[in-house]
Jmol script that loads the backbone (N, CA, C; Angstrom):
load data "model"
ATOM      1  N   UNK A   1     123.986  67.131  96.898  1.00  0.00           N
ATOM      2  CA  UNK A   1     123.442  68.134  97.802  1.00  0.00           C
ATOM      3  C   UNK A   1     122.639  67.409  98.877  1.00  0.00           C
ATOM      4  N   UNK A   2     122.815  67.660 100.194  1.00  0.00           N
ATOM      5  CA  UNK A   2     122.188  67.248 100.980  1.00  0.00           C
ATOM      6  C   UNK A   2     120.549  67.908 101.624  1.00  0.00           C
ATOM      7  N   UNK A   3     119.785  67.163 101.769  1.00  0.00           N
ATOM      8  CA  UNK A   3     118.432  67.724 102.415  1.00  0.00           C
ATOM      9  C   UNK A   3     118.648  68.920 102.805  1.00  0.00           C
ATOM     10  N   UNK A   4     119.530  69.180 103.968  1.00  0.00           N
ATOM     11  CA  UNK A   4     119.168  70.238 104.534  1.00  0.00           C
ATOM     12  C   UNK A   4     119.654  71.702 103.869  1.00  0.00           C
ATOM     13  N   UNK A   5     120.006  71.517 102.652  1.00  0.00           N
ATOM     14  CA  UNK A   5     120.565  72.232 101.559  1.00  0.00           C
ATOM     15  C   UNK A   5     119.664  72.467 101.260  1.00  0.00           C
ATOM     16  N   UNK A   6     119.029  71.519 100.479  1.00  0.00           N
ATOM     17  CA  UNK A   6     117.606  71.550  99.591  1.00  0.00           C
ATOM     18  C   UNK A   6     116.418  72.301 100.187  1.00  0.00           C
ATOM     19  N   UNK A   7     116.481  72.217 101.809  1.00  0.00           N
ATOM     20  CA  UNK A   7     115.226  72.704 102.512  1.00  0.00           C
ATOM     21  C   UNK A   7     115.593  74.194 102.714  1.00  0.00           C
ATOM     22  N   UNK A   8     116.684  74.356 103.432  1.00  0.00           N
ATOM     23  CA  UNK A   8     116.731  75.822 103.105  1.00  0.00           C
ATOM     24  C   UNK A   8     117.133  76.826 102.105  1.00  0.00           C
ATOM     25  N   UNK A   9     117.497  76.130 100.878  1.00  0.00           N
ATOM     26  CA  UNK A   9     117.156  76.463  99.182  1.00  0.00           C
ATOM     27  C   UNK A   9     116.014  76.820  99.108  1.00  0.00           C
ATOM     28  N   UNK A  10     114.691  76.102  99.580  1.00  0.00           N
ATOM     29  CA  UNK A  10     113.362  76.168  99.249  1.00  0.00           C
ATOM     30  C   UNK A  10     112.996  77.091 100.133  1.00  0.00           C
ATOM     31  N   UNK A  11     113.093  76.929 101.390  1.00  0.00           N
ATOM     32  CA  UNK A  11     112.578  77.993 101.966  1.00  0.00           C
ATOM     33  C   UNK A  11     113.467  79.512 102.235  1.00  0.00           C
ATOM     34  N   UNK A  12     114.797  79.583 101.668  1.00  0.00           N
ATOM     35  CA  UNK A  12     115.060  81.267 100.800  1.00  0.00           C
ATOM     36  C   UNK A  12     114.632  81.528  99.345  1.00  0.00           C
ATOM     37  N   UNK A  13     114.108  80.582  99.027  1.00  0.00           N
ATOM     38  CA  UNK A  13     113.261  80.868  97.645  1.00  0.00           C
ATOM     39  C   UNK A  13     111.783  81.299  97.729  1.00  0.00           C
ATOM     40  N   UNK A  14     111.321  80.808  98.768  1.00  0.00           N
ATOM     41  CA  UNK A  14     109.558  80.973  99.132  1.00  0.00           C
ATOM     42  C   UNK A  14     110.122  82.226 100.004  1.00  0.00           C
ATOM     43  N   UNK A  15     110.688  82.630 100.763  1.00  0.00           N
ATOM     44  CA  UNK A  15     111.147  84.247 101.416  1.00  0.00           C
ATOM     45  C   UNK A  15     110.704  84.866 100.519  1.00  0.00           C
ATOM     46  N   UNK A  16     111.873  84.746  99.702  1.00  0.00           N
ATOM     47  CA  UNK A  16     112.320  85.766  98.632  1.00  0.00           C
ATOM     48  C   UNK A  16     110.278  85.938  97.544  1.00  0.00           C
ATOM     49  N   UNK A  17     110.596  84.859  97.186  1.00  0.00           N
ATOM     50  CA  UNK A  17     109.260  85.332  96.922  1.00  0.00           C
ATOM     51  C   UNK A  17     107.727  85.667  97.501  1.00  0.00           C
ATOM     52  N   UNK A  18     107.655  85.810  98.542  1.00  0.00           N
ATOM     53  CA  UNK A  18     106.814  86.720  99.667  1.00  0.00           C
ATOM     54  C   UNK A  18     107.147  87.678  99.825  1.00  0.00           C
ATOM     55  N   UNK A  19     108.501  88.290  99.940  1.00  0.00           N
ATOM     56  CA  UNK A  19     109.316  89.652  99.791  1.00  0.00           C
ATOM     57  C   UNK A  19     108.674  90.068  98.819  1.00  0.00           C
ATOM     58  N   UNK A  20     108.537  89.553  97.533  1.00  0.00           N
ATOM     59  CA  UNK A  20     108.482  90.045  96.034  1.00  0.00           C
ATOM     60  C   UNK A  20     106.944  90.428  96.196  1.00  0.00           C
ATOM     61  N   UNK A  21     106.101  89.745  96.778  1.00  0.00           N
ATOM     62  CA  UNK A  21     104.524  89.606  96.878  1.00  0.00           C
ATOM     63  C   UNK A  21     104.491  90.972  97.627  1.00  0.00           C
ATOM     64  N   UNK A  22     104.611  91.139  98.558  1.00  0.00           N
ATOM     65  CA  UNK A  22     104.595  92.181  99.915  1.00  0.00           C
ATOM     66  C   UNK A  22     105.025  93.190  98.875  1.00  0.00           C
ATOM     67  N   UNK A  23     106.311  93.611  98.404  1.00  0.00           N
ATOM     68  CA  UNK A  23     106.531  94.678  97.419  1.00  0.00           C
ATOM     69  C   UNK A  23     105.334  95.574  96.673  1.00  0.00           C
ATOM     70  N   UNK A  24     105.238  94.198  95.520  1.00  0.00           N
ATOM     71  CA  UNK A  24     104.015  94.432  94.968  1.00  0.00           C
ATOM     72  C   UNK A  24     102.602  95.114  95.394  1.00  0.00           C
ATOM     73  N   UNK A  25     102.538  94.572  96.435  1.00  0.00           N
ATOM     74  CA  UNK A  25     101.026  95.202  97.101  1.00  0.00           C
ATOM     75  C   UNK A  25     101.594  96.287  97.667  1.00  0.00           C
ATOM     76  N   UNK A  26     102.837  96.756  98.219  1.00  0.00           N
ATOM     77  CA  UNK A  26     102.920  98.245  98.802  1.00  0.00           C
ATOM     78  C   UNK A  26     102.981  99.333  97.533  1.00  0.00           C
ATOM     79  N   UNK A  27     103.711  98.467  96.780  1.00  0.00           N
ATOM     80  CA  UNK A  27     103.733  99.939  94.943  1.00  0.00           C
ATOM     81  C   UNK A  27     102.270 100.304  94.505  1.00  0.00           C
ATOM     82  N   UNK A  28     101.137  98.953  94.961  1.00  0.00           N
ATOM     83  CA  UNK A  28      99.812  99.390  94.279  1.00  0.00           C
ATOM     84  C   UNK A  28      99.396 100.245  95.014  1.00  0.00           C
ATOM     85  N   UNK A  29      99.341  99.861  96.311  1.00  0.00           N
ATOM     86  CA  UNK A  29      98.554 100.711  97.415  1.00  0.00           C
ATOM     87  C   UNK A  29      98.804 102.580  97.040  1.00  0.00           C
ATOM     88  N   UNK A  30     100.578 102.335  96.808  1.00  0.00           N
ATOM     89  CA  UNK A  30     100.790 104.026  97.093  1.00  0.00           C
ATOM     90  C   UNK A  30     100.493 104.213  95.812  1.00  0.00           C
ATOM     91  N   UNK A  31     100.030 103.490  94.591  1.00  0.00           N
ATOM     92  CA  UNK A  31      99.990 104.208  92.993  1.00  0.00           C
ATOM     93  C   UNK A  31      98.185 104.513  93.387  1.00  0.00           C
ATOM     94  N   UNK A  32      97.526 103.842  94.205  1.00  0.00           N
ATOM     95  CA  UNK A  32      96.151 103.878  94.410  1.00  0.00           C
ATOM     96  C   UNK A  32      95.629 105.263  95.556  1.00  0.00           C
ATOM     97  N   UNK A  33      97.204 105.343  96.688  1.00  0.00           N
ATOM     98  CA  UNK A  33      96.993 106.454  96.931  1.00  0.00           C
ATOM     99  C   UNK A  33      97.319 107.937  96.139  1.00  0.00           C
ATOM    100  N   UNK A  34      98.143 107.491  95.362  1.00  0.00           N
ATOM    101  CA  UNK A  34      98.499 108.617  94.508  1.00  0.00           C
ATOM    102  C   UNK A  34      97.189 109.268  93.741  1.00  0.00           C
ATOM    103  N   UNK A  35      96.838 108.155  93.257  1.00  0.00           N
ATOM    104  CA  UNK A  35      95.318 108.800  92.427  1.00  0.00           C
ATOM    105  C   UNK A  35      94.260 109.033  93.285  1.00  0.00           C
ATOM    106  N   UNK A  36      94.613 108.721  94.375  1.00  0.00           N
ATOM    107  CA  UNK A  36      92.826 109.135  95.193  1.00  0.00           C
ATOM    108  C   UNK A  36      93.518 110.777  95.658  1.00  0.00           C
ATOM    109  N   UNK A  37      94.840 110.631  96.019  1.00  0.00           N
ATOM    110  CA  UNK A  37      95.282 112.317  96.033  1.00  0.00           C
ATOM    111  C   UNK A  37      95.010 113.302  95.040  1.00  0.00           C
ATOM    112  N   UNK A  38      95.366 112.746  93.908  1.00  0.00           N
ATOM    113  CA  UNK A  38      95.171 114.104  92.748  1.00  0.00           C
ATOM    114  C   UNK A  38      93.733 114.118  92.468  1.00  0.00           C
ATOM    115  N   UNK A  39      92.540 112.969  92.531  1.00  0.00           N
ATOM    116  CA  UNK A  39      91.109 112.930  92.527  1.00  0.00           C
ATOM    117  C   UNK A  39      90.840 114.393  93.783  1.00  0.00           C
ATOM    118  N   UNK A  40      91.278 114.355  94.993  1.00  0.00           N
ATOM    119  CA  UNK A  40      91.101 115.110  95.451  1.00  0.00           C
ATOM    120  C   UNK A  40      91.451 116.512  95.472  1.00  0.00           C
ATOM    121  N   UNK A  41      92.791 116.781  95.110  1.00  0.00           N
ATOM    122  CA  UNK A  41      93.431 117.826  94.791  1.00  0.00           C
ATOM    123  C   UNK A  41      92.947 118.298  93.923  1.00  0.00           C
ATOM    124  N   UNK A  42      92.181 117.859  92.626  1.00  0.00           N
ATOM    125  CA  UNK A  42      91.415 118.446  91.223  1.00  0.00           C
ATOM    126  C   UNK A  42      89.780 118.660  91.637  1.00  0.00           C
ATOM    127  N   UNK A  43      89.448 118.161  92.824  1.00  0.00           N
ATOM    128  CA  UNK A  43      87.848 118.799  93.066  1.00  0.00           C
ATOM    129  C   UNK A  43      88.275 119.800  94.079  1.00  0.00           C
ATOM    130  N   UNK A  44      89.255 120.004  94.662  1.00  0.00           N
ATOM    131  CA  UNK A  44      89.521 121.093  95.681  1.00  0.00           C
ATOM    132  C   UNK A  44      89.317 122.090  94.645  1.00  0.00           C
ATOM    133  N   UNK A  45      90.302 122.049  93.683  1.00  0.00           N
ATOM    134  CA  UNK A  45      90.556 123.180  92.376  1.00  0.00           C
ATOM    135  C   UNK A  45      89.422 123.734  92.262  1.00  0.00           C
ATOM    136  N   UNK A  46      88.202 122.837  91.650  1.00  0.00           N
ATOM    137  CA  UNK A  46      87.066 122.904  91.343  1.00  0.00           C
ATOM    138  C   UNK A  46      86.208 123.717  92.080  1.00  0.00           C
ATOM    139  N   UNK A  47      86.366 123.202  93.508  1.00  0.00           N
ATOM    140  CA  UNK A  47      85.457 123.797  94.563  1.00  0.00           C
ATOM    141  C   UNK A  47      86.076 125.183  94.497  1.00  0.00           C
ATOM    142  N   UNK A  48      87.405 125.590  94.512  1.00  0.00           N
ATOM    143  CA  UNK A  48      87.705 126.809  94.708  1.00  0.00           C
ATOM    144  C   UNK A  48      87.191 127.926  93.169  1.00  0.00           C
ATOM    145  N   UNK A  49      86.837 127.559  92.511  1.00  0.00           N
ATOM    146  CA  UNK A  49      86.756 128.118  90.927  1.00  0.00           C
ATOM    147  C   UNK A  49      85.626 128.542  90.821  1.00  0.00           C
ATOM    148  N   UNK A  50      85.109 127.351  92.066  1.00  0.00           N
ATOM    149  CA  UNK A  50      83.566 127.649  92.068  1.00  0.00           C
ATOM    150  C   UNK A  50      83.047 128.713  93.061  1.00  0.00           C
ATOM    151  N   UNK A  51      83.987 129.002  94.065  1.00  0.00           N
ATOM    152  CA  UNK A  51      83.742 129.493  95.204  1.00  0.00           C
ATOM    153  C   UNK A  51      84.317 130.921  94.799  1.00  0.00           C
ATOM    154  N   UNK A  52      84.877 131.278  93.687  1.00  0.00           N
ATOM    155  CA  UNK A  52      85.722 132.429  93.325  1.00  0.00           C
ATOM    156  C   UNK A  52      84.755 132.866  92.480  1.00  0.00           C
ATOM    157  N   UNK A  53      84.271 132.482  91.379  1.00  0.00           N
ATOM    158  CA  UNK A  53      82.996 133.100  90.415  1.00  0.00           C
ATOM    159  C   UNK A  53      81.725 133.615  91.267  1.00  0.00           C
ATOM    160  N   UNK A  54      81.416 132.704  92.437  1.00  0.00           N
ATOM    161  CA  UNK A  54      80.431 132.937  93.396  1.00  0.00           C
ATOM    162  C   UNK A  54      80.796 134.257  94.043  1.00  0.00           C
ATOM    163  N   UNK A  55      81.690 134.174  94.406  1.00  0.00           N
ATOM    164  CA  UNK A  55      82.098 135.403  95.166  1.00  0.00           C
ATOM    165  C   UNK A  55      82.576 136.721  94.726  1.00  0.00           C
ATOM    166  N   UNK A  56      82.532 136.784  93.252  1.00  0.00           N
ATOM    167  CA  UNK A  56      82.857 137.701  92.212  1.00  0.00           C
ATOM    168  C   UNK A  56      81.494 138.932  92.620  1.00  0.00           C
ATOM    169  N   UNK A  57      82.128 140.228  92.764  1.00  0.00           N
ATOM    170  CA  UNK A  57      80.771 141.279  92.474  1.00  0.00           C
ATOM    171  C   UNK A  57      80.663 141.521  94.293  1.00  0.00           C
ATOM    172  N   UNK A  58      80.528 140.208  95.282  1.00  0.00           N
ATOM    173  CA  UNK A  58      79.747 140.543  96.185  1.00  0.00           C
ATOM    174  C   UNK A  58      80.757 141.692  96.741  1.00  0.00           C
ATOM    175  N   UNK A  59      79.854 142.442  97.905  1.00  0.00           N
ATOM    176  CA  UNK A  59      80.350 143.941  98.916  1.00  0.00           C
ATOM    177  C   UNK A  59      80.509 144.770  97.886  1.00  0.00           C
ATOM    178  N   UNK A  60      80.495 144.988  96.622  1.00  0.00           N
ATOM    179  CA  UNK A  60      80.698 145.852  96.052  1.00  0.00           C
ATOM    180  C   UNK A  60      79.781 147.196  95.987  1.00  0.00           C
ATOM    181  N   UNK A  61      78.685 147.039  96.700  1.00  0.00           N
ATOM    182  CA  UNK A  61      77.569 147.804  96.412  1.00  0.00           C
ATOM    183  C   UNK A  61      77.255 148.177  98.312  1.00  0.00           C
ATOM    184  N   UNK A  62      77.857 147.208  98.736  1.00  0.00           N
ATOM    185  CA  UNK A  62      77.923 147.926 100.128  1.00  0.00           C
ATOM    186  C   UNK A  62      78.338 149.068 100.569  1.00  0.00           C
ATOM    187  N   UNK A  63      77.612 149.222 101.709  1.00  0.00           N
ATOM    188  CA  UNK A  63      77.498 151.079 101.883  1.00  0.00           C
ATOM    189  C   UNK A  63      78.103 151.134 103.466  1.00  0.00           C
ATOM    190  N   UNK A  64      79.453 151.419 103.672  1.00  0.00           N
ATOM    191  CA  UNK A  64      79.908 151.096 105.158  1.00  0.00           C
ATOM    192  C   UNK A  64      80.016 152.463 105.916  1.00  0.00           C
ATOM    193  N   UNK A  65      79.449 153.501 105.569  1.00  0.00           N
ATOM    194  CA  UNK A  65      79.999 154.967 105.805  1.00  0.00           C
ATOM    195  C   UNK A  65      78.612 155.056 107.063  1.00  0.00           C
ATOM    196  N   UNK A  66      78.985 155.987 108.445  1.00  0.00           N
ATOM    197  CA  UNK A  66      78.074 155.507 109.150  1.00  0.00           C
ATOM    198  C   UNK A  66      77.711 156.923 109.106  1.00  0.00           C
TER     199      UNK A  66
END
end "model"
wireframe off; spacefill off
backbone 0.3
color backbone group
């Protein structure tokens, strides 16, 4: 095998594995956005559960007849 075999052997092997690197960090990112989504989506819930018991009863006793 000649050098210039060998060199660009090595350097589609160092590609390929920077490809593989780069991958990696885009699957974490979106598994990291995934959970900061449902973190948010489950205090929305919250806020609304909270905002629905709060709001239970009120106008009921209001008197709109003029």
């Amino acid at each position: 095998m000649d050098p210039a075999s060998i060199a660009a052997a090595l350097i589609g092997a160092r590609t390929g594995e920077l490809q593989t690197e780069f991958a990696a960090k885009m699957l974490k990112m979106n598994a990291e956005q995934g959970a900061s989504i449902a973190q948010m989506l489950s205090a929305a819930a919250q806020n609304e559960n909270q905002l629905a018991s709060l709001g239970a009863g009120l106008g009921q006793n209001l008197d709109v007849t003029a």
